[in-house]
C-alpha positions as CSV (number, residue, x, y, z in Angstrom):
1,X,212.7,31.4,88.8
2,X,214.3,35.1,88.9
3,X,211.8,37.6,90.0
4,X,212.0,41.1,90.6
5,X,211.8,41.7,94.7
6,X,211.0,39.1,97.6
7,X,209.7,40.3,100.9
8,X,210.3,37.9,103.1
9,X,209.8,37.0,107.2
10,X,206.7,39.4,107.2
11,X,203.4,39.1,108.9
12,X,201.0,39.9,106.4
13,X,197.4,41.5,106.5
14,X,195.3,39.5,104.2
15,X,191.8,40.2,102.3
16,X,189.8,39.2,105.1
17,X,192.1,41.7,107.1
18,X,193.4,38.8,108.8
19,X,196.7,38.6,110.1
20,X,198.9,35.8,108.6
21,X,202.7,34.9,110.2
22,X,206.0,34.1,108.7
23,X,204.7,34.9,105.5
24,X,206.6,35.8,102.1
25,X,205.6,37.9,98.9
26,X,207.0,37.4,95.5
27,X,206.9,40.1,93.1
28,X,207.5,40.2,89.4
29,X,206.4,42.8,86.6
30,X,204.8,45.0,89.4
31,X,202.4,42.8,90.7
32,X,202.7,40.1,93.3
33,X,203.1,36.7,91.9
34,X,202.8,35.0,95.1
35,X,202.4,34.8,98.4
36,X,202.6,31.7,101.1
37,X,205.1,30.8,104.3
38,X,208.4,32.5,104.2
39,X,210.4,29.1,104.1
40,X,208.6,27.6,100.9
41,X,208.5,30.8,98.9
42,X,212.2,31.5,99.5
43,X,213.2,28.4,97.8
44,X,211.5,29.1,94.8
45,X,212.9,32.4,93.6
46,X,215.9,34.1,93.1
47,X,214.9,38.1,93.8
48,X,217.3,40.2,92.6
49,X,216.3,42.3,95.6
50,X,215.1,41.2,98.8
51,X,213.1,43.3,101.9
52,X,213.5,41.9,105.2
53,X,209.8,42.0,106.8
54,X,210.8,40.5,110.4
55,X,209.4,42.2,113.4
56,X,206.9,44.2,110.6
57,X,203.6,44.1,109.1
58,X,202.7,44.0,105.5
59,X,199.5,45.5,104.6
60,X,198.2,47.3,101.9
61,X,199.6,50.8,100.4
62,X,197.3,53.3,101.4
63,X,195.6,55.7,99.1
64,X,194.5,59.0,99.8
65,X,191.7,59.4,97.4
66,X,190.8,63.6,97.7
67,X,194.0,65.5,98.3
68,X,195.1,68.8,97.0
69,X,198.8,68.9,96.2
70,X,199.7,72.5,95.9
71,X,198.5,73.4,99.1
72,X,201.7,71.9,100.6
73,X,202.6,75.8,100.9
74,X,199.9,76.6,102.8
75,X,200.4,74.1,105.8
76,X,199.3,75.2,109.0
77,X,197.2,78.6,107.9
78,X,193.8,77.8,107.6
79,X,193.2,76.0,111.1
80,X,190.8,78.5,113.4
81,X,189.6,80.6,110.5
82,X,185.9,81.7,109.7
83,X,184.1,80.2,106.3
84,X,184.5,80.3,103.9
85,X,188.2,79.1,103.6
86,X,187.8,77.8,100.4
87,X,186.7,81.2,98.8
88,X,188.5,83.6,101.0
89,X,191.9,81.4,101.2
90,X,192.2,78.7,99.5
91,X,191.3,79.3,95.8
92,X,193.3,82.9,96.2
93,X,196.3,81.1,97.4
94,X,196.4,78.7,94.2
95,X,195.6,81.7,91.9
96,X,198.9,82.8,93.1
97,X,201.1,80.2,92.1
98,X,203.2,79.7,89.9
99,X,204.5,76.4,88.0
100,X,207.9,76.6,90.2
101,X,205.7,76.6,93.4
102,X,203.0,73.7,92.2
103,X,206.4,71.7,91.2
104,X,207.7,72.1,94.8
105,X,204.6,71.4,96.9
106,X,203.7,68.8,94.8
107,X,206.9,66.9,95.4
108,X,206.7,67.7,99.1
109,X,203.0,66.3,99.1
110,X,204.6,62.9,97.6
111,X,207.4,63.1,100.0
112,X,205.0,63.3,103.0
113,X,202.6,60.6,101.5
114,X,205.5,58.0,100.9
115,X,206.7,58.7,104.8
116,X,202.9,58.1,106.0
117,X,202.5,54.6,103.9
118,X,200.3,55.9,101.3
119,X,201.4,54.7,97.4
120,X,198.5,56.6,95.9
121,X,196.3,59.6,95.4
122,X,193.6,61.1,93.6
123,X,194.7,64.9,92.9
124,X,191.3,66.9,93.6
125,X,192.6,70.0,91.0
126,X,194.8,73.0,91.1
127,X,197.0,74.8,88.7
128,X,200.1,73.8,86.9
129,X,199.0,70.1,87.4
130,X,201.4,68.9,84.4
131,X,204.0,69.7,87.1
132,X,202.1,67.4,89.5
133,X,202.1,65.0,87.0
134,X,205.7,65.0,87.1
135,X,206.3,65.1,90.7
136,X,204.1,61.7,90.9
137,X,206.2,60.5,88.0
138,X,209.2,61.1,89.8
139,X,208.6,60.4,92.8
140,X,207.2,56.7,92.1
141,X,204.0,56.7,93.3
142,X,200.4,56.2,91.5
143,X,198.0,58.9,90.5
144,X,194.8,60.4,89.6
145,X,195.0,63.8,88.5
146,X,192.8,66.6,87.1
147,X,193.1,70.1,87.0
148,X,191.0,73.0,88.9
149,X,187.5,73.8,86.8
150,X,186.4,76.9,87.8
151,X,184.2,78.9,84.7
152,X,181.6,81.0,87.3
153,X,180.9,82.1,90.9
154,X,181.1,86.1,91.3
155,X,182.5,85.6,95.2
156,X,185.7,84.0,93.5
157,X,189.1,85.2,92.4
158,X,188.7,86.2,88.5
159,X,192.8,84.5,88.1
160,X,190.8,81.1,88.6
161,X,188.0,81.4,86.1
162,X,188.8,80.0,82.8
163,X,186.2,80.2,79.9
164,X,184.6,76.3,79.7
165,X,186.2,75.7,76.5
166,X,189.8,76.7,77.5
167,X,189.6,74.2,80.9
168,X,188.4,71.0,78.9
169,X,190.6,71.5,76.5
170,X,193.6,72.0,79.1
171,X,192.2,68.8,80.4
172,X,192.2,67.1,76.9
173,X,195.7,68.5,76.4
174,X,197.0,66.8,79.8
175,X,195.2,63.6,79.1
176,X,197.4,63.3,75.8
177,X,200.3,64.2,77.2
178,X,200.5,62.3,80.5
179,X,198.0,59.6,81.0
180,X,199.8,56.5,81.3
181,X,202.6,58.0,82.0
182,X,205.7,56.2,84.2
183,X,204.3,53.0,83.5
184,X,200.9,53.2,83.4
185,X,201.1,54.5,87.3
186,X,199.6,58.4,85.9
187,X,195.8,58.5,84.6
188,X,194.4,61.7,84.2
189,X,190.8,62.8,84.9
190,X,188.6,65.1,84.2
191,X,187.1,67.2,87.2
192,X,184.1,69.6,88.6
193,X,185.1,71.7,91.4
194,X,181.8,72.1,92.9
195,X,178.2,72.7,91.6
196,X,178.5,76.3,92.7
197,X,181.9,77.2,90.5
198,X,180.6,75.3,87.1
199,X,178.4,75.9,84.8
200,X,175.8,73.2,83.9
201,X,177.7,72.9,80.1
202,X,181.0,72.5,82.3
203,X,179.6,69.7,84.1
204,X,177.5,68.5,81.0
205,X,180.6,68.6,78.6
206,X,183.4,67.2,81.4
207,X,181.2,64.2,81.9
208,X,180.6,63.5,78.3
209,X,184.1,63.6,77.9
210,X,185.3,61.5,80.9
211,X,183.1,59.4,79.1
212,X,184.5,59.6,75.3
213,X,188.2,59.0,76.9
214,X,187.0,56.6,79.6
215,X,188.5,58.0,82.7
216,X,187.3,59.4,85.7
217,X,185.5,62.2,87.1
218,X,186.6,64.0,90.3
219,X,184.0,66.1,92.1
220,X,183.6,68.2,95.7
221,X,180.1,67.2,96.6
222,X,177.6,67.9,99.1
223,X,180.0,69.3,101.2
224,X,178.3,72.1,103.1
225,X,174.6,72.9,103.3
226,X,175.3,76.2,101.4
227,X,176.0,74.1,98.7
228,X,172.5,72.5,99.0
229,X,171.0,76.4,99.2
230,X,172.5,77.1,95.9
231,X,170.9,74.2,93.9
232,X,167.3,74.3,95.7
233,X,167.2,78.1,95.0
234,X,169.0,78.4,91.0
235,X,167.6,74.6,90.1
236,X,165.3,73.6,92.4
237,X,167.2,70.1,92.7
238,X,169.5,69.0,95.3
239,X,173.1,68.3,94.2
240,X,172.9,64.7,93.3
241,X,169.5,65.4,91.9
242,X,170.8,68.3,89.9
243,X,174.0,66.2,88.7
244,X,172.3,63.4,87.9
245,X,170.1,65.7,85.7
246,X,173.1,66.6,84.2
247,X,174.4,63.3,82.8
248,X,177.3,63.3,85.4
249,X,176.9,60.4,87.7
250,X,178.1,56.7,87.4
251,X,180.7,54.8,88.5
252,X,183.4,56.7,87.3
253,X,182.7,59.2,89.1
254,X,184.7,60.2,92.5
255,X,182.6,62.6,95.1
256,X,184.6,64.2,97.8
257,X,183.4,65.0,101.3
258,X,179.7,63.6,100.8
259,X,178.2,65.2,103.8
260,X,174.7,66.9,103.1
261,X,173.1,64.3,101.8
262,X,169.3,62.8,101.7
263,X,168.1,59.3,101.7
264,X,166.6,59.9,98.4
265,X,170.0,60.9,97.2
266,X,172.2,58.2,99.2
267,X,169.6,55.8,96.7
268,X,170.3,57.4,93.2
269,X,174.3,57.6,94.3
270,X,174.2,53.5,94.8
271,X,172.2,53.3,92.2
272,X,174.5,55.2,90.0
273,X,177.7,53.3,91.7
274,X,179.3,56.7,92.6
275,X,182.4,56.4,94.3
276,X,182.1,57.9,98.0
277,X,185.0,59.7,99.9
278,X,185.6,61.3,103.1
279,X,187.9,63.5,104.4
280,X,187.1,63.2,108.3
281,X,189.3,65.7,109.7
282,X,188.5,68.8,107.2
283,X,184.6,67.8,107.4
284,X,184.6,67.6,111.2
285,X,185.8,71.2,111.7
286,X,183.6,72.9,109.8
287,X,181.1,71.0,107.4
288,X,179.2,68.4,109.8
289,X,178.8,64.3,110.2
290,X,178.3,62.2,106.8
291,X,175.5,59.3,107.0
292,X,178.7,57.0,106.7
293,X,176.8,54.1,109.0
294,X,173.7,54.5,106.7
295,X,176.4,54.4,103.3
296,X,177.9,51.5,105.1
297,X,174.3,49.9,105.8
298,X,173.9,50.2,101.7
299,X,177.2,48.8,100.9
300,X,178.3,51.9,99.2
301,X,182.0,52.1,98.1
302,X,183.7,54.4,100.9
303,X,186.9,56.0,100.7
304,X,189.0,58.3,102.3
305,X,190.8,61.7,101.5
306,X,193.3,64.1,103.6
307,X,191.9,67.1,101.3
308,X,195.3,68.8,101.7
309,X,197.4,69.9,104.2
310,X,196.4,73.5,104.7
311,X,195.3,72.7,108.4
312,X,196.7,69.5,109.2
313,X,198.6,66.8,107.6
314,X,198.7,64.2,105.2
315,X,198.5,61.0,107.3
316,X,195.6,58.5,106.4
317,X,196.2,56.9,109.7
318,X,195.4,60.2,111.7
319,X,192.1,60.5,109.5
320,X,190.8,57.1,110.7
321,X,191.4,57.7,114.2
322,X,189.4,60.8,114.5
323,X,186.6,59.2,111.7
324,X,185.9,56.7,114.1
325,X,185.8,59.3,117.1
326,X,183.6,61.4,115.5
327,X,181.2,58.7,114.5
328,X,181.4,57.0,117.5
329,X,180.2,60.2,119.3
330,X,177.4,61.3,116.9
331,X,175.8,58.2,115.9
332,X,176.9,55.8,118.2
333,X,176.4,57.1,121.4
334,X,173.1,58.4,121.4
335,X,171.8,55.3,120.8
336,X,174.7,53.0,122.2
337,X,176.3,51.6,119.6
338,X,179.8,51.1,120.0
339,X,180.2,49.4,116.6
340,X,178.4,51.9,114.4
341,X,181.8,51.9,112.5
342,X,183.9,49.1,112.7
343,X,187.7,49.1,113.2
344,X,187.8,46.9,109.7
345,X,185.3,49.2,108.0
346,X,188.1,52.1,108.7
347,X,190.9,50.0,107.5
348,X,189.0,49.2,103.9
349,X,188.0,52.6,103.6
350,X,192.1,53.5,103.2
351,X,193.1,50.4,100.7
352,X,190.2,49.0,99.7
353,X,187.9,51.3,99.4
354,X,190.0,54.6,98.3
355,X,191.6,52.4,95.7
356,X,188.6,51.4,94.9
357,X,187.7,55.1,94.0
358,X,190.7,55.5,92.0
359,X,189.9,52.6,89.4
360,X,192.8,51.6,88.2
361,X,193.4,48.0,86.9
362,X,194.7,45.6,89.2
363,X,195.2,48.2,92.2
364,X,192.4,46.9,94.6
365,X,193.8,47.7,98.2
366,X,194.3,44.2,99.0
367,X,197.5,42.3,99.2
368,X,196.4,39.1,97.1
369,X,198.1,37.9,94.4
370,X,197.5,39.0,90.7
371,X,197.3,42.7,92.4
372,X,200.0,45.5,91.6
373,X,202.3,45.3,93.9
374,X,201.6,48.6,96.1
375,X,202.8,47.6,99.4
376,X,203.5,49.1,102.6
377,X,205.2,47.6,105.6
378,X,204.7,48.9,109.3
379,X,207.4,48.4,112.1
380,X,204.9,46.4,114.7
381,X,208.0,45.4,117.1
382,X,207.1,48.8,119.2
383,X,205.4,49.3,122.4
384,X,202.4,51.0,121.4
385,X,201.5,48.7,119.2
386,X,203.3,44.8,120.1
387,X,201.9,43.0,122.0
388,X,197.8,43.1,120.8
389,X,194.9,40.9,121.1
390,X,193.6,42.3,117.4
391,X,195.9,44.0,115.0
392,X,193.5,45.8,113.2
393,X,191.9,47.6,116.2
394,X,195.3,48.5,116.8
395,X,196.4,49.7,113.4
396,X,192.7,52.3,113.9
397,X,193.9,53.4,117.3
398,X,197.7,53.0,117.9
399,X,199.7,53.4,114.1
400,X,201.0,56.4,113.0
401,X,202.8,57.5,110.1
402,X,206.6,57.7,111.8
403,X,205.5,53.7,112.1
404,X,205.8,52.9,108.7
405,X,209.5,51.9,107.8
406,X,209.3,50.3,103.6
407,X,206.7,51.1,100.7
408,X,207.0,49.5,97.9
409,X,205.1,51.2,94.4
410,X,204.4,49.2,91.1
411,X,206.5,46.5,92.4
412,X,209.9,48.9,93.6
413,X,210.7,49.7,96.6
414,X,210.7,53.6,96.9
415,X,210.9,54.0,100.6
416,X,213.7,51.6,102.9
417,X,213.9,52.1,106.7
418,X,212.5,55.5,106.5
419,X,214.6,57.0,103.5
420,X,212.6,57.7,100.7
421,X,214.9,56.6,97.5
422,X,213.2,58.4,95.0
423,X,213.6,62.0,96.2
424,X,215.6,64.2,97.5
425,X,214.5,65.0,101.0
426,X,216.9,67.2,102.2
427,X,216.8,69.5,98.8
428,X,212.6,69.3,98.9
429,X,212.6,70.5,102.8
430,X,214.7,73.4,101.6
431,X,213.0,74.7,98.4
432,X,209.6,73.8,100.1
433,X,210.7,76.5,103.1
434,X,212.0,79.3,100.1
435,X,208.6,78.9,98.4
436,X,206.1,79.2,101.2
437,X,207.8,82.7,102.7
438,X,206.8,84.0,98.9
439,X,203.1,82.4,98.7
440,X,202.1,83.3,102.2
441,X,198.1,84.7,102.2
C-alpha cells in the first residue's frame, strides 16, 4: 500500500507514556495509520518518504496552549520589572505595532516553536492576527487564534480599546476568512482578555457567539489577586463566579494562568469542563502557585502555555522543569511529598493535556493510531539523557529544546535534523533583528 511518510527504527512514547523499541509509524492523509515493530510495518508500505528514527524518540508534538505571538519583539525586556507589566509594557508595546511587525514576530514565534518540538499553539490575542494566521499557515503548524478584546479599563492605552461591537465583529470577520484554513490546521476563536479590560456585554456577547459558530473561547483568568479585588469590589463575585454569571463558562472554554482560585470555584470550573492552563515560568515570577495538585486531585484537564517570550523563551520543556520545582517546593515539601506532581503528570500536561485545550478533532497529544499525525522526534543517543532507568523522568529533567532533531505537522515533515523546511531561517533572524530596534519600549 502507498502511504504518505514512514518513520521507522524509532522508540516510541506510547499512551500510557510507556516507552516501546524498534517501533515504526505509518502515516497517510495526516493521520497515523499504524503503528507496530519496525520490521513488520516496513513490509507493508511503500512511503513516498521515509524518516529514519534510530537512536531517537518519538513522542508526541507539543502544544503550547497560552502564547502571545507578537511579543517575539519584545524578548528579553520585561524580566526584573515592577507590576504591572501587562499594563505598563506589554499592552503599550502591541498598541505599537504594526501588521509588518505582527507578520515578523509571528513567524519568528513559529520558527522558535518548531526548533523546541512544539506543532501547536493557542494564540492568547494581539493585533494584526490575520497576519498570525498566515504565519501559522505558512509555516505548517496548527493553531488557535483570537484577537486582543480590550473595550474598557482607564489604566490602559486608549490605541487598544475598541468599541464591543467593532472587536466581535473583527473576530466574526477573521472566523470567515481563516478558520480552516491550510487544511483544516487554522480555527479561530473568539477571546476575553481579562475580566478587568471587558465589559460584561463583551464577555456576554463573545460567549454567545463562540457558541453560535462553535469554536472556542480564550480567556486570562485568575491570574493575580488584583484581579480577584476588581470583581469582589464592582460585582461582588469572584472571577469564575462572575463569568459563570455571565454565560461564559463550558468546555470550550480555555483559562490561562489559573492561579487565584477557591475550592468553591475549582468545583464550578470541573463542573463546567473548563479547560485549565498554566504558564509556570510567567506565574512563578510574579503571580504566585496554582492549586495544580488539588486540579490534579479532581481530574481537571491541565495544560500548559509559554505566555510569550517577553522574559524568557518559548520551550515547553523548560516550563515543566521549573513547574515541577516550583511545586515540588511549595506543596510538596512542607508536607513531604516528593510526588505532589508526577514526572507523567508534567508530560500530559504538554500533549495531552494542552491539546486537549485546544479541541481540535483527532489532535489528542497521544501517538495512537487514528490521531493526526503531529509528531515530534527527540535525539536520545546523548549523554544527558542515554542511558536512563525511566525515560519520562528524564524527558522532565534532562530534554531541552536543541534535543529535538524532526517534527512532523498534519502528517509532513516540517522540521529534518534541525532545519526547519517551511521557513526561511536565515531571512526571519534578520527582519526579526530590523523590527525589534523600531518597537523597542
Amino acid at each position: 500500500m502507498q502511504i504518505d511518510l514512514l518513520i521507522k527504527n524509532t522508540s516510541l512514547l506510547n499512551p500510557a507514556l510507556e516507552v516501546a523499541e524498534n517501533q515504526a509509524i505509518a502515516i497517510h492523509n495526516s493521520e497515523i495509520l499504524e503503528i507496530g515493530n519496525s520490521d513488520d510495518v516496513k513490509k507493508k508500505y511503500q512511503p513516498e518518504s521515509t524518516l529514519d528514527g534510530q537512536g531517537k524518540l518519538t513522542m508526541p508534538g507539543l502544544v503550547d496552549a497560552h502564547t502571545h505571538t507578537c511579543q517575539q519583539l519584545l524578548k528579553g525586556r520585561t524580566m526584573d520589572e515592577y507590576p504591572m507589566i501587562w499594563s505598563r509594557i506589554l499592552v503599550p508595546f502591541e498598541g505599537n505595532l504594526d501588521e509588518d511587525d505582527v507578520r515578523v514576530s509571528a513567524q519568528m514565534s513559529c520558527l522558535e516553536m518548531i526548533k523546541s518540538g512544539t506543532t501547536a499553539f493557542a494564540e492568547a490575542g494581539g493585533v494584526h492576527t490575520h497576519k498570525v494566521a498566515e504565519a501559522a499557515i505558512e509555516s505548517g503548524m496548527r493553531a488557535a487564534i483570537t484577537r486582543s478584546t480590550i473595550d474598557m479599563g482607564d489604566f490602559l492605552p486608549k490605541t487598544m480599546k475598541h468599541p464591543t461591537n467593532e472587536i466581535l465583529s473583527d473576530i466574526e470577520d477573521l472566523y470567515k476568512e481563516y478558520h480552516g484554513a491550510g487544511h483544516d490546521r487554522i480555527h479561530i476563536w473568539f477571546g476575553m482578555r481579562q475580566v478587568m479590560s471587558c465589559s460584561p456585554e463583551l464577555i456576554e456577547r463573545g460567549a454567545e457567539l463562540a457558541g453560535k459558530y462553535q469554536t472556542g473561547l480564550h480567556a486570562h483568568l485568575a491570574e493575580h489577586r488584583d484581579e480577584v479585588r476588581y470583581c469582589l469590589e464592582k460585582y461582588q463575585l469572584r472571577p469564575v463566579e462572575y463569568l459563570n454569571s455571565l454565560g461564559a463558562l463550558g468546555p470550550n472554554l480555555l483559562t490561562a494562568h489559573n492561579v487565584a482560585y477557591s475550592e468553591k470555584e475549582l468545583e464550578i470550573l470541573k463542573e463546567r469542563g473548563v479547560k485549565i492552563v498554566h504558564c509556570p515560568r510567567v506565574n512563578f515570577g510574579s503571580h504566585g502557585i496554582p492549586k495544580t495538585p488539588r486540579m490534579v486531585e479532581m481530574d481537571m484537564p491541565i495544560g500548559i502555555g509559554s505566555d510569550g517570550a517577553s522574559s524568557s523563551n518559548l520551550s515547553l520543556f523548560d516550563e515543566i522543569r521549573v513547574f515541577r520545582s516550583g511545586i515540588h517546593a511549595y506543596w510538596g515539601l512542607p508536607v513531604f511529598d516528593p510526588v505532589v506532581l508526577a514526572a507523567k503528570e508534567l508530560v500530559k500536561m504538554i500533549t495531552a493535556g494542552s491539546a486537549a485545550a485546544l479541541q481540535f478533532e483527532k489532535v489528542k497529544g497521544e501517538v495512537a493510531t487514528g490521531n493526526k499525525a503531529d509528531l515530534t522526534l527527540v535525539d536520545i543517543n546523548q549523554p544527558h539523557i542515554t542511558p536512563t532507568n525511566n525515560m519520562v523522568n528524564t524527558i522532565v529533567e534532562s530534554v531541552t529544546s536543541r534535543d529535538v532533531e524532526d517534527v512532523v505537522i498534519d502528517g509532513k515533515v516540517v522540521m529534518k535534523n534541525r532545519e526547519v523546511l517551511t521557513l526561511d531561517e536565515e531571512r526571519i533572524m534578520f527582519e526579526s533583528r530590523r523590527h525589534m530596534k523600531k518597537t523597542v519600549v
